[in-house]
C-alpha positions in Angstrom: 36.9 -56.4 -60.8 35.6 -53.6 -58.5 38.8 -52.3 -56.2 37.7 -52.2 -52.3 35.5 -49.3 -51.7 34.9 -48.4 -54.9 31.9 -48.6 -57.7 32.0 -48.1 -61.5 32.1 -44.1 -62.6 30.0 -44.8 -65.6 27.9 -42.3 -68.0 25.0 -41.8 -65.1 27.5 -41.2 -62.5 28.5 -38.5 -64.7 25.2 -37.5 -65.4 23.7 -38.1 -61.7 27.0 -35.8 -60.5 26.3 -32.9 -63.1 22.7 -32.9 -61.7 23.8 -32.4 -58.4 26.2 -29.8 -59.4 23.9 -27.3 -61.5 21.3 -28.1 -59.0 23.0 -26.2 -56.5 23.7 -23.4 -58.9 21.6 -21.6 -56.4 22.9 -18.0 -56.7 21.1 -17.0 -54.0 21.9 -19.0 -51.2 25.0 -16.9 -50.2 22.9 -13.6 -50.1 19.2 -15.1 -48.6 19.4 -13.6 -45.5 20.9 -10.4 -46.5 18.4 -10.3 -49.8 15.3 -10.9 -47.0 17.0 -7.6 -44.2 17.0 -5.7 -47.7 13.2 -6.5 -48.3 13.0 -4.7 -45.1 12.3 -8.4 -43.0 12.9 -9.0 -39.4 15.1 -12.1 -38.6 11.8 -13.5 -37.1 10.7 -12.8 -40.5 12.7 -14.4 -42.3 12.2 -17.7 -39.9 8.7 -17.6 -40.6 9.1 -17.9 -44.1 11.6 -20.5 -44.0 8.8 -22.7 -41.7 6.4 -21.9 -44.3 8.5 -23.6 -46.6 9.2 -26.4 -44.4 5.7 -27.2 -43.7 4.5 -26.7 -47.6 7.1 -29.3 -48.3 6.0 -31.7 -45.8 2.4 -31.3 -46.6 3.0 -31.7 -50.3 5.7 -34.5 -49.8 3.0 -37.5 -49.6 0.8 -36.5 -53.2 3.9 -36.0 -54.8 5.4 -39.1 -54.0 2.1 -40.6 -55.3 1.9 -38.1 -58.3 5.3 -39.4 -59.7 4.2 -42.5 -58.9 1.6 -42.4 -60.9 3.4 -40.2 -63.9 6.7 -41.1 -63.5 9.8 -39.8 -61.6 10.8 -38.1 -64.9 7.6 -35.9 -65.2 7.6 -35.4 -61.5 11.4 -33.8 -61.4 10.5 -31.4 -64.6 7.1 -30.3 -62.4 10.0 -29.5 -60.0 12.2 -27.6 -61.7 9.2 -25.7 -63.2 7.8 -25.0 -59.9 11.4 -23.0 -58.8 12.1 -21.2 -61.9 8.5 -19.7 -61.0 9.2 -19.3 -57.0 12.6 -17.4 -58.5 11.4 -14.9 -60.6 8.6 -14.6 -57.7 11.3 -13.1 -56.1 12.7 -11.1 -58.3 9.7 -9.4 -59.5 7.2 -8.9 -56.6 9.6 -7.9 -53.5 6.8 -8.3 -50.6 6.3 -10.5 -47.5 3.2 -11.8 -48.7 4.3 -12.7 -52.3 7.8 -14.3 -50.3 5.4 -16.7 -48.9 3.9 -17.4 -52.0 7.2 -17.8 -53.6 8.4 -20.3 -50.5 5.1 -22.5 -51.5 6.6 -22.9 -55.0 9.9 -23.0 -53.7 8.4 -26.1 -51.3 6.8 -27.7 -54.3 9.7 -28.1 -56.4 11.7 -29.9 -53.1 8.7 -31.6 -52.8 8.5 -33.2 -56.0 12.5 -33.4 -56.6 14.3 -34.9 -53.2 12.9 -37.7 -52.6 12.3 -38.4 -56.1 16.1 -38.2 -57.7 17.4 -40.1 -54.2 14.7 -42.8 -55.5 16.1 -43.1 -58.8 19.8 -42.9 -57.6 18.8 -46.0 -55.4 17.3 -47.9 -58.3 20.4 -47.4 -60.2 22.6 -48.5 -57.8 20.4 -51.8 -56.7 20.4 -52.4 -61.2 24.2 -52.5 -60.8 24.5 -54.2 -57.8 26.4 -51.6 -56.1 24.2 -50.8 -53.1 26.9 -52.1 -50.9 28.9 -48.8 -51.7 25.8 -46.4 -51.3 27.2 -44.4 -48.7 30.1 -43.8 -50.9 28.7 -42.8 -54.3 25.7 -40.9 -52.4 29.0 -38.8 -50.7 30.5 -39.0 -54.1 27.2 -37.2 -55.7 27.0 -35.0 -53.0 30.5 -33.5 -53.0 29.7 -32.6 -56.7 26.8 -30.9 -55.8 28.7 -28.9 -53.0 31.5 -28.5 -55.9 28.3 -26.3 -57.8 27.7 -24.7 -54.8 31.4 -23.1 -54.7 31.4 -22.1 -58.3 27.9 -20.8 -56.9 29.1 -18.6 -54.7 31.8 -16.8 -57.1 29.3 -16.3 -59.9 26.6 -14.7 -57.1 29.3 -12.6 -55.8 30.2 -11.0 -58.9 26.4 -10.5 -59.9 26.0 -8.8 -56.5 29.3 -6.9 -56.7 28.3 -5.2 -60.1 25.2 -5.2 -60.2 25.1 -3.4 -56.7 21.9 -5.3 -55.6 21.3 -8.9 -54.3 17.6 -9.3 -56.4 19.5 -10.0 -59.1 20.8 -13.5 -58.2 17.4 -15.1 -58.4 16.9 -14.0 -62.4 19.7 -15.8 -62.7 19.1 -18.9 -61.3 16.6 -19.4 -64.1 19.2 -20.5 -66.3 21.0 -23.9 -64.6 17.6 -24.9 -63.7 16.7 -24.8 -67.4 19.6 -26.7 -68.2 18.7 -29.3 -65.6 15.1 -30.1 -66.7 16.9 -31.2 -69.9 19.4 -33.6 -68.4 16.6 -34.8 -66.5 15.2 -36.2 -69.9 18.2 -37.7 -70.9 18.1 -40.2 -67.7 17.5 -44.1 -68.8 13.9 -44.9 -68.7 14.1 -47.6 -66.3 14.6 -45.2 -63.7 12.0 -43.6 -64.1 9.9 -46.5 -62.0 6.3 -48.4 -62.8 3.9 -45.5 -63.7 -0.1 -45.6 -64.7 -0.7 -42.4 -67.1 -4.1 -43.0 -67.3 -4.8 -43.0 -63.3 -7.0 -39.9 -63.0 -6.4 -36.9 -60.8 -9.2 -38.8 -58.2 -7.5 -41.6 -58.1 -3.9 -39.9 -57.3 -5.9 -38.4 -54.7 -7.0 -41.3 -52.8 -3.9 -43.0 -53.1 -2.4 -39.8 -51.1 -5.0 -40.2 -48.7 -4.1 -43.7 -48.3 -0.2 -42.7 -48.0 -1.0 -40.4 -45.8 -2.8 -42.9 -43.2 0.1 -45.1 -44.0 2.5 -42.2 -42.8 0.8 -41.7 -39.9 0.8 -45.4 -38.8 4.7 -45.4 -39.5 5.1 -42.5 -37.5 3.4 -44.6 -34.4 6.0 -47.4 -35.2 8.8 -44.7 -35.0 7.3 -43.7 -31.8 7.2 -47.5 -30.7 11.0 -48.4 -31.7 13.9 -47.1 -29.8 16.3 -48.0 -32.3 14.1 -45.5 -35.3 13.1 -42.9 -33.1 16.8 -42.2 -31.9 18.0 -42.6 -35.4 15.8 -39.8 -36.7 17.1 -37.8 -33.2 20.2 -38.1 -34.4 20.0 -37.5 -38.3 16.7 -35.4 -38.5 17.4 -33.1 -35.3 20.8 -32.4 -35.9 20.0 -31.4 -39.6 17.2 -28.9 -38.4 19.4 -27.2 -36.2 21.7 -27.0 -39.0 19.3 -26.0 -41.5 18.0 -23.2 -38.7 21.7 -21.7 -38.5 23.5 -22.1 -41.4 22.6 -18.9 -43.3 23.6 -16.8 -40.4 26.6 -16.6 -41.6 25.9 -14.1 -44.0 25.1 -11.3 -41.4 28.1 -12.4 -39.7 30.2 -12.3 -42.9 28.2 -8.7 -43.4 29.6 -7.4 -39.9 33.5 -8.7 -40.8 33.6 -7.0 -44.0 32.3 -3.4 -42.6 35.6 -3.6 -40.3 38.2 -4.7 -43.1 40.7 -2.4 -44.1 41.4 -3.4 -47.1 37.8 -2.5 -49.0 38.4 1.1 -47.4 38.2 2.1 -50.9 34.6 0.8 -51.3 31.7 2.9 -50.5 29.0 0.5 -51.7 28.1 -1.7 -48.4 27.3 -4.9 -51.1 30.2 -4.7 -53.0 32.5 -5.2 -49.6 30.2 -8.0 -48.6 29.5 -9.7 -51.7 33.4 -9.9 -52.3 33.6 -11.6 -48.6 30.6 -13.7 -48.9 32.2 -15.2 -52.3 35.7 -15.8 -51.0 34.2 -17.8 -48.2 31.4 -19.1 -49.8 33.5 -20.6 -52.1 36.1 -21.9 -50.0 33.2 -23.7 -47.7 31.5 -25.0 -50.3 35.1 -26.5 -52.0 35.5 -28.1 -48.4 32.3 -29.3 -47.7 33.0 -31.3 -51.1 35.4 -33.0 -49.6 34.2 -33.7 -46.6 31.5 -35.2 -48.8 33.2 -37.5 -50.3 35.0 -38.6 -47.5 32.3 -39.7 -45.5 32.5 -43.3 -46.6 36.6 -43.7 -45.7 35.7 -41.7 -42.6 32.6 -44.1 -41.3 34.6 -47.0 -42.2 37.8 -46.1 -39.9 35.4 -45.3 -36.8 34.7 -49.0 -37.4 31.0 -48.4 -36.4 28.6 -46.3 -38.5 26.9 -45.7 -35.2 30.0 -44.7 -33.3 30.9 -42.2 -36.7 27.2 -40.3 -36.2 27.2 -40.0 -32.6 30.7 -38.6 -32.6 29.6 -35.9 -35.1 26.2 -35.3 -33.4 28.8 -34.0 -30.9 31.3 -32.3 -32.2 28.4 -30.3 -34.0 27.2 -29.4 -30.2 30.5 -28.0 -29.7 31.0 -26.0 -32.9 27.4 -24.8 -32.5 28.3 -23.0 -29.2 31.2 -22.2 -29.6 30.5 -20.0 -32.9 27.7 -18.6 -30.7 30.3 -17.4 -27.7 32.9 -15.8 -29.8 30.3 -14.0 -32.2 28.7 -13.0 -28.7 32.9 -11.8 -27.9 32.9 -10.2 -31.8 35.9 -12.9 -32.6 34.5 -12.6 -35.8 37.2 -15.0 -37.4 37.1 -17.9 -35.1 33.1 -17.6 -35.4 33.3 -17.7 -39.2 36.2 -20.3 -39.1 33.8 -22.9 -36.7 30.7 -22.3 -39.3 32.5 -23.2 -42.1 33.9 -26.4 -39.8 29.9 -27.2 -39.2 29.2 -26.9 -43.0 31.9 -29.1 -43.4 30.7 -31.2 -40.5 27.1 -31.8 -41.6 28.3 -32.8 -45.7 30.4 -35.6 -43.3 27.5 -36.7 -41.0 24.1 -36.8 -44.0 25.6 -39.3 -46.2 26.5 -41.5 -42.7 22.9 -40.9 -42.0 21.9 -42.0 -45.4 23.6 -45.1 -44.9 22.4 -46.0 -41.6 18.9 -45.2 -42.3 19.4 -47.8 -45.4 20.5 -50.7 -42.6 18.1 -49.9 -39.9 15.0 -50.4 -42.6 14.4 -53.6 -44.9 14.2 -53.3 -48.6 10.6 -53.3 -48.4 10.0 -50.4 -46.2 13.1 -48.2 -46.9 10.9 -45.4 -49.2 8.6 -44.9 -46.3 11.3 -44.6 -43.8 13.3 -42.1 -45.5 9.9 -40.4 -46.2 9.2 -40.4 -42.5 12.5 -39.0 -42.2 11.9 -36.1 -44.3 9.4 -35.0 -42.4 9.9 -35.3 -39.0 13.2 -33.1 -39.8 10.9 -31.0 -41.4 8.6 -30.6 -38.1 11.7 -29.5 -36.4 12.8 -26.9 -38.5 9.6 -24.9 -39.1 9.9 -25.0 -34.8 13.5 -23.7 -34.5 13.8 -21.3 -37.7 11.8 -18.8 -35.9 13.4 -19.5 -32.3 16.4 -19.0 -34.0 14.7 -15.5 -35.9 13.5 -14.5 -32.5 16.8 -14.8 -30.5 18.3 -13.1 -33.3 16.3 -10.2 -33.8 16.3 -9.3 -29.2 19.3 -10.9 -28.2 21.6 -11.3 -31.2 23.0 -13.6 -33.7 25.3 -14.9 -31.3 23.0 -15.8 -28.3 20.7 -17.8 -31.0 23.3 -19.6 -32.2 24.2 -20.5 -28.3 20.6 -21.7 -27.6 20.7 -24.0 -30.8 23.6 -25.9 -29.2 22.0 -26.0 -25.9 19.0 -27.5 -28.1 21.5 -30.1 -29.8 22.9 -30.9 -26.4 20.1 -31.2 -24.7 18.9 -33.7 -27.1 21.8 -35.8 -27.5 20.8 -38.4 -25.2 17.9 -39.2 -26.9 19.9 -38.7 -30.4 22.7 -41.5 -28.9 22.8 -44.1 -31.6 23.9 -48.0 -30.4 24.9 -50.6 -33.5 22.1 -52.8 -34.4 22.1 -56.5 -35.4 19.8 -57.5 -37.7 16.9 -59.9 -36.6 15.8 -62.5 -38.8 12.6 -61.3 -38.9 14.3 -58.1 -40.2 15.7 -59.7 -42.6 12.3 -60.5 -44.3 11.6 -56.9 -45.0 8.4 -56.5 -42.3 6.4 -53.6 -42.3 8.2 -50.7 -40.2 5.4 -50.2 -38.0 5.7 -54.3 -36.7 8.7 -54.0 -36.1 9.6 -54.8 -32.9 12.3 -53.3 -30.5 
C-alpha cells in the first residue's frame, strides 16, 4: 500500500534519476559565459548564439518527435547524446563565432531529440504503474537528482578550470558522462520505447513532419483561442525564458566578487580566483535547487491550489528579478548573488508545478502536443530576450538588464495570472486542443 504522496522507488526510478543526474554533468554550464568573453564575444554575442540555439531546437523539435516516432525513443535519445558530444568537442577544438553557431545547432539537435523524448517515456512509465496521480512529485523527485549532478558539476568544472588555468577544457570533458548515458539509455525497458515503424522511409518521416507541423500550427490557433492555455503558457513558458535569458549572468557577477576578495590575494591567475568562487556557489545552488525540486509537490499541495502555487511564484520571481538587478546596479555584490541563487531555487520550485498543471489543463489525448506547444512558444521567447538581455548588458550593464527582465516579467503578469479550472465533461473525453472551447 502506497503511503499518501508517495510512489514506488523502483529500479527505473533509480535508473530515470541517474539519467537526470549524469545528464547535467555539464561541466560547462558554470563557465559559459565567461568561456564565450574569453572567445573574445560581446554579451550581445553571446545572446545571439543562445537564440540560435533556441530556434534550431524549435525548428528541429517537430521531425524529431516524428523521427523517434518512427525509430523509437531509444534510437532517438542515443542520436542525442551523439549530436552533443560532437557540439562539445566543437567547442573545444574550433574557438570561433562561426563554428559556436555551428556547435549551438548540434547543441539544439541533441535537446531536440532528448527533452521531449525522455519526459515521454517518464510519462509512459508512470501511466504503466498507475502512478500518474503523483507526477508532479516524481517528475520534482527526478529533477532534484538532476540538479544533485549539476552541484557535483560545478566542483569537478571548478577544479578543471582551477588547474588547468583555462575554461576550454570543461567541454572535452563533458564527453565522458554523456558516454556513459547513451549506455543507460540502452538498458531502459523496451516498452518505453513506444510503437515504432523501422521500415518507414526517410520520405515518409518527412511528410509526417510536414503534417505535425500543420498540426502545430492549428494548436497554436487553439492556444490563441483559449484563455485558460494561453495564460498557462504566460505563466510557465514566459517566466522560464526570462529565466533562461538571466541565469548565466551570474558568472560575470561571480567574476567581479572574486576580483575584490581578500582572501585569494595570493592568486595571480584571474581563473583560478573565479573558478574557486564559481564552484563554491555553483555547488551550493545547484544542492538547493535539489531541494527545492523535490519539494515542489508538498509545496503546491499546502497552497491548496496549483494555480494559486504558480502565480505566487510568477511573482516572487518579479521581485527577485529586480531586485538582483538594483543592488548589482549598487555593486551589493552579495545580496545580488544571494537573490540569483533564491531565483534558481525558485524556478526548480515553479517547472515541476508547471509540469503538473499543464498535465490537468490538457486531456490524455492531446497532452504530447500541448507540452510540444509549450516547448516552443518558450522557445520564441527566449531567442527574443537573450539578446535584449546581451544588449542591455554590453551599454548599460549587467545590472540594468537584469532590471528590464523583471520589468518584462511584471509587465506580463496579468496576462500570465493563472485561475483553477474545473474540468468540462467534454474535457473529460480528451477533445482535440484546438476545439476546445473556453
Amino acid at each position: 500500500m502506497l503511503k499518501k504522496e508517495s510512489f514506488l522507488r523502483d529500479l527505473q526510478y533509480a535508473k530515470f534519476s541517474l539519467y537526470g543526474a549524469l545528464k547535467n554533468l555539464k561541466f560547462f554550464d558554470p563557465f559559459i559565459i565567461l568561456f564565450f568573453r574569453e572567445a573574445g564575444l560581446s554579451f550581445l554575442e553571446i545572446g545571439v548564439l543562445f537564440s540560435v540555439r533556441e530556434i534550431a531546437n524549435n525548428i528541429l523539435e517537430v521531425p524529431t518527435g516524428v523521427i523517434a516516432d518512427a525509430y523509437g525513443r531509444k534510437k532517438a535519445m542515443i542520436f542525442s547524446f551523439s549530436a552533443y558530444i560532437l557540439s562539445f568537442l566543437i567547442f573545444y577544438f574550433l574557438p570561433s563565432f562561426s563554428m559556436f553557431m555551428a556547435a549551438m545547432i548540434l547543441f539544439a539537435t541533441g535537446e531536440a531529440f532528448r527533452s521531449g523524448t525522455h519526459k515521454a517515456m517518464i510519462l509512459e512509465y508512470l501511466k504503466i504503474k498507475g502512478f500518474l496521480k503523483y507526477k508532479v512529485d516524481y517528475y520534482g523527485h527526478t529533477r532534484g537528482w538532476s540538479q544533485a549532478g549539476s552541484a557535483i558539476s560545478a566542483l569537478i568544472a571548478a577544479l578543471l578550470v582551477f588547474y588547468t588555468g583555462t575554461y576550454r577544457v570543461i567541454f572535452i570533458a563533458s564527453v565522458i558522462p554523456y558516454l556513459l548515458n547513451m549506455v543507460l539509455i540502452l538498458t531502459y525497458p523496451s516498452v518505453l520505447d513506444g510503437e515504432k515503424e523501422i521500415s518507414e522511409k526517410v520520405e515518409s518521416v518527412f511528410k509526417r513532419s510536414l503534417k505535425r507541423i500543420s498540426g502545430t500550427l492549428g494548436e497554436f490557433k487553439g492556444v490563441f483561442r483559449n484563455k485558460y492555455i494561453f495564460r498557462a503558457f504566460i505563466n510557465g513558458s514566459f517566466f522560464d525564458a526570462v529565466f533562461r535569458a538571466v541565469k548565466d549572468y551570474l558568472q560575470p557577477v561571480l567574476k567581479q566578487y572574486a576580483v575584490l576578495l581578500p582572501i585569494f590575494v595570493a592568486l595571480e591567475e584571474p581563473q583560478k580566483r573565479t573558478s574557486l568562487v564559481i564552484g563554491v556557489v555553483y555547488f551550493l545552488l545547484f544542492f538547493l535547487t535539489s531541494l527545492s525540486a523535490r519539494s515542489s509537490g508538498k509545496i503546491s499541495t499546502r497552497l491548496s491550489l496549483l494555480s494559486r502555487a504558480l502565480n505566487v511564484t510568477y511573482l516572487i520571481g518579479v521581485i527577485l528579478t529586480l531586485l538582483s538587478g538594483i543592488f548589482l546596479i549598487l555593486q551589493w555584490y552579495i545580496p545580488s548573488i544571494v537573490l540569483f541563487v533564491i531565483f534558481y531555487m525558485l524556478e526548480n520550485l515553479k517547472r515541476p508545478m508547471n509540469v503538473g498543471y499543464f498535465s490537468d489543463l490538457f486531456s490524455n489525448r492531446v497532452m504530447a502536443t500541448g507540452f510540444s506547444v509549450e516547448t516552443q512558444i518558450k522557445t520564441i521567447f527566449m531567442a527574443v530576450l537573450a539578446p535584449i538581455m546581451g544588449f542591455l548588458a554590453d551599454n548599460f550593464g549587467v545590472g540594468f538588464g537584469l532590471m528590464g527582465m523583471g520589468i518584462l516579467l511584471f509587465i506580463a503578469y496579468p496576462l500570465a495570472f493563472l485561475k483553477e479550472i474545473e474540468k468540462t465533461e467534454e474535457q473529460e473525453k480528451d477533445p482535440p486542443l484546438q476545439d476546445r472551447k473556453e
